[in-house]
C-alpha atoms as one frame of an Amber mdcrd trajectory, in Angstrom:
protein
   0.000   0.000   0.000   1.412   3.226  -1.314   1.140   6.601   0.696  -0.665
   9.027  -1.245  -3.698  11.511  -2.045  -6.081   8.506  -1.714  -8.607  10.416
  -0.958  -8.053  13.060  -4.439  -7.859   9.931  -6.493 -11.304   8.648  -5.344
 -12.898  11.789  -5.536 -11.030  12.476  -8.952 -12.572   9.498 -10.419 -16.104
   9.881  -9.049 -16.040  13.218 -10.444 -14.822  12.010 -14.220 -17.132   8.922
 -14.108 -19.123   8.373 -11.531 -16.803   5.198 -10.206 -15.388   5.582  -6.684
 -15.730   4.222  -3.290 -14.361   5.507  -0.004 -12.780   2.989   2.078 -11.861
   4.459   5.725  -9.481   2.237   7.714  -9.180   2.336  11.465  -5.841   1.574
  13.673  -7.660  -1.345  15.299  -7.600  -2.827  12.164 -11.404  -2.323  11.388
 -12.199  -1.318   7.458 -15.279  -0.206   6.024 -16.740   2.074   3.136 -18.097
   5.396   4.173 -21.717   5.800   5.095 -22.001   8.403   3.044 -19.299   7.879
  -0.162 -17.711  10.570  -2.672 -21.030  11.480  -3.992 -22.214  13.274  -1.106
 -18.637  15.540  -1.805 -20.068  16.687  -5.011 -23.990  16.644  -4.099 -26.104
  19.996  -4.584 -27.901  21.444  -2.253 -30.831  19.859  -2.430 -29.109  15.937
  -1.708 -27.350  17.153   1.322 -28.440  16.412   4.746 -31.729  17.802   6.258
 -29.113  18.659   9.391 -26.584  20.514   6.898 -28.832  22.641   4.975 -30.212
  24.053   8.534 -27.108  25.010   9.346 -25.896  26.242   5.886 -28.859  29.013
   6.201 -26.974  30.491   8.673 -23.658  31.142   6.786 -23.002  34.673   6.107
 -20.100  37.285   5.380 -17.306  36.024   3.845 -17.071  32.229   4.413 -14.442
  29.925   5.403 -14.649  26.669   3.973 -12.081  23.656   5.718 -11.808  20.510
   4.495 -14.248  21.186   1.429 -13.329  18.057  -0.581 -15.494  18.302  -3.678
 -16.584  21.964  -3.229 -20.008  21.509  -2.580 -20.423  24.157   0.075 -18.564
  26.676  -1.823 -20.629  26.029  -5.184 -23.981  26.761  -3.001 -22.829  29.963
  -1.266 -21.142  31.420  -4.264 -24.676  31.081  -5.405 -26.461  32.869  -2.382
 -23.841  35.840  -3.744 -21.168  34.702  -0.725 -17.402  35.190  -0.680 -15.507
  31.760   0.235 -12.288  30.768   0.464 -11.915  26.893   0.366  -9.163  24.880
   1.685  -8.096  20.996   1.982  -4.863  19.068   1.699  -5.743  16.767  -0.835
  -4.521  18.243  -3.935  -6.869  16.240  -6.371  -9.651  17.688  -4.182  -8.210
  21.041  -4.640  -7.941  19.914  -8.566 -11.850  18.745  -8.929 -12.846  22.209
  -7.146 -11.342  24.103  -9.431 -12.606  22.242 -12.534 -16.065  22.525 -10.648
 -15.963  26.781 -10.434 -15.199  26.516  -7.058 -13.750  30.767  -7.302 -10.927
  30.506  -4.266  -9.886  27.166  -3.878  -6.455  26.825  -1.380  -3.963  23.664
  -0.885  -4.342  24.393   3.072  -4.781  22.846   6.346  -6.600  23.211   9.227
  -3.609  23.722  11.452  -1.863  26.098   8.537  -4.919  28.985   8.901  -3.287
  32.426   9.531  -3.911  36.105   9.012  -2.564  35.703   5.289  -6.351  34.849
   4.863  -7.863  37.707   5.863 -11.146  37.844   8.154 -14.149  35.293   8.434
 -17.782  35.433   9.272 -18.668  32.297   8.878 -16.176  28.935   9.521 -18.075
  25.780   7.866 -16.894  22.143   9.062 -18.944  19.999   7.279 -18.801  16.608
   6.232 -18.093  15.659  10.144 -15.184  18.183   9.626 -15.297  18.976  13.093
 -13.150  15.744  13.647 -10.209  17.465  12.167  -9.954  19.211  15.244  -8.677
  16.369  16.224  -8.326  15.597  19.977  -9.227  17.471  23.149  -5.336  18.476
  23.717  -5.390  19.895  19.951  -8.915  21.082  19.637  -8.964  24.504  21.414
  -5.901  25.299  20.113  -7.555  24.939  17.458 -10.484  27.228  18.085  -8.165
  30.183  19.211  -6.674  29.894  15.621 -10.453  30.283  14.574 -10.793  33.154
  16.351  -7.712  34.964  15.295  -8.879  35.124  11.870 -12.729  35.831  12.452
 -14.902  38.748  13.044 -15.918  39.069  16.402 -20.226  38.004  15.176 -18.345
  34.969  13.449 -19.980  31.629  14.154 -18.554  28.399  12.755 -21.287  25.753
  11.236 -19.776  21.969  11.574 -21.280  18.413  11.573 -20.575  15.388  13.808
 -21.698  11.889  15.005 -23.513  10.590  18.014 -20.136   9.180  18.843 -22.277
   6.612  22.101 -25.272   5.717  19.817 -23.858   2.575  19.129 -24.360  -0.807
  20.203 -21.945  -2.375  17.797 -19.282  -4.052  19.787 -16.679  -3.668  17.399
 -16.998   0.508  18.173 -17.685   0.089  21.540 -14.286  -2.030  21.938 -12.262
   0.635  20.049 -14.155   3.513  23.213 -12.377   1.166  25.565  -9.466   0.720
  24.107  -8.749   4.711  23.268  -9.941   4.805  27.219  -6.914   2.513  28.310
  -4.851   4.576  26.254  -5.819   7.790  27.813  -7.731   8.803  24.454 -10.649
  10.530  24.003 -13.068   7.477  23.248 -13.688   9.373  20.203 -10.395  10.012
  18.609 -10.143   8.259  16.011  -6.675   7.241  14.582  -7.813   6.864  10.603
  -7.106   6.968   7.266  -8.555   6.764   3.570  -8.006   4.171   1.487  -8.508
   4.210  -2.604  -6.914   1.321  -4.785  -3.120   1.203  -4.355  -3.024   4.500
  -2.169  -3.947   5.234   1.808  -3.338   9.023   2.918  -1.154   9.266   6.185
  -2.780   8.657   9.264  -4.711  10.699  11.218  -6.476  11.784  14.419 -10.095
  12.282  13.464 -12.436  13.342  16.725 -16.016  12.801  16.982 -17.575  14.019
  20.295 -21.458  14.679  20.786 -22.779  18.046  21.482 -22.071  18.154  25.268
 -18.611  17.819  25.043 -18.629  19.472  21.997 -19.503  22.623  24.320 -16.779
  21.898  26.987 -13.634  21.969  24.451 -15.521  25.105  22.623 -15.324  26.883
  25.854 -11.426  26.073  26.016 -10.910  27.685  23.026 -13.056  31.046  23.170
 -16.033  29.347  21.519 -20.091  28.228  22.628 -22.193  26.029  21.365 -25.456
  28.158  20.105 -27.449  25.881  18.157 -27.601  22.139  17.576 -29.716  20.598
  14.884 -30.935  16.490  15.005 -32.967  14.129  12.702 -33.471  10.750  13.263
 -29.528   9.842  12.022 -26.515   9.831  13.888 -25.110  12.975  12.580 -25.941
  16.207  13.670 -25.331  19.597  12.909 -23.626  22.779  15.704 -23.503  26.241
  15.396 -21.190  27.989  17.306 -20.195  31.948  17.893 -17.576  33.652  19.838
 -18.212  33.414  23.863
């Protein structure tokens, strides 16, 4: 297995022909596809989940955009007339958003935001971006960053998971075992897997809304709105405390 932009690949190919499948490996050894695959990176506004476009109503200003894979977030705002800069590490992401009309399109991460950006009203982490906060040591440093580069009415707009709705054993094993380790139960050491290629690993952190709030708090941030359904995912807005 090669070390590479597994994850541009996949989405380079769904994007060309409609053949692609996400495969997200785990450290414990545990494989599967993602729920939601490499369509829902390219989906319109009207495919994306009930949860998301709630949130997404409540983007405004100029607009940054982490982790945006396909562009789909940036292709809606620039619609509703919005300013957004979009970012991810994967360069064949950054290569299908272009060739989509995604307008600013950055080879960025989350932990390489700075001034050089200018100022943000709006911070949108979806696609259960919020795990690229990463852990609870790493997340409000995080946050600060977020709220070096945002006006002071910013609010950021993110998705998650209902990290303890579970009864799967396999999951509930890997909550122990991060436990033992002195890991959040839901920091998730990952990576993406397409053909020959896996990106590096990763630290990937889902958390539900409550604790959400406690590591927003630790890094200037509170939790404003939350928005369910009947899945696991769920949708946070956030503004400056």
């Amino acid at each position: 297995m090669q070390t590479g932009d597994a994850f541009g690949e996949m989405l380079r190919a769904f994007a060309r022909d409609g053949d692609g499948l996400e495969i997200v490996e785990r450290d414990d050894g545990f494989i599967t596809a993602s729920q939601l695959g490499p369509s829902h990176y390219l989906a319109p506004f009207r495919r994306w989940l009930p949860v998301e476009r709630q949130a997404a109503r409540l983007a405004r200003g100029r607009v940054l955009d982490i982790g945006a894979g396909g562009g789909r977030v940036a292709l809606h705002l620039q619609e509703r007339g919005l300013e957004v800069v979009s970012i991810d590490v994967s360069p064949g992401a950054v290569e299908v958003m272009r060739e989509r009309g995604v307008h600013d399109v950055r080879l960025l991460g989350i932990a390489e935001i700075g001034p050089a950006l200018g100022v943000f009203d709006t911070v949108v982490l979806f696609g259960n971006n919020i795990g690229l906060l990463g852990g609870p040591r790493k997340a409000p440093r995080l946050l600060r960053k977020l709220q070096g580069v945002t006006s002071p009415d910013a609010r950021i707009l993110g998705t998650s998971i209902f990290l303890y709705d579970t009864d799967d054993p396999v999951h509930l094993a890997y909550h122990e075992r991060n436990r033992r380790r002195g890991r959040h139960p839901g920091q998730l050491r990952l990576r993406i897997r397409y053909r020959d290629l896996a990106t590096p690993w990763m630290d990937y952190l889902m958390l539900p809304p409550d604790e959400l709030e406690e590591l927003a708090a630790q890094g200037g941030w509170r939790v404003t709105r939350v928005f369910r359904d009947d899945g696991p995912i769920y949708a946070v807005s956030l503004e400056k405390a």
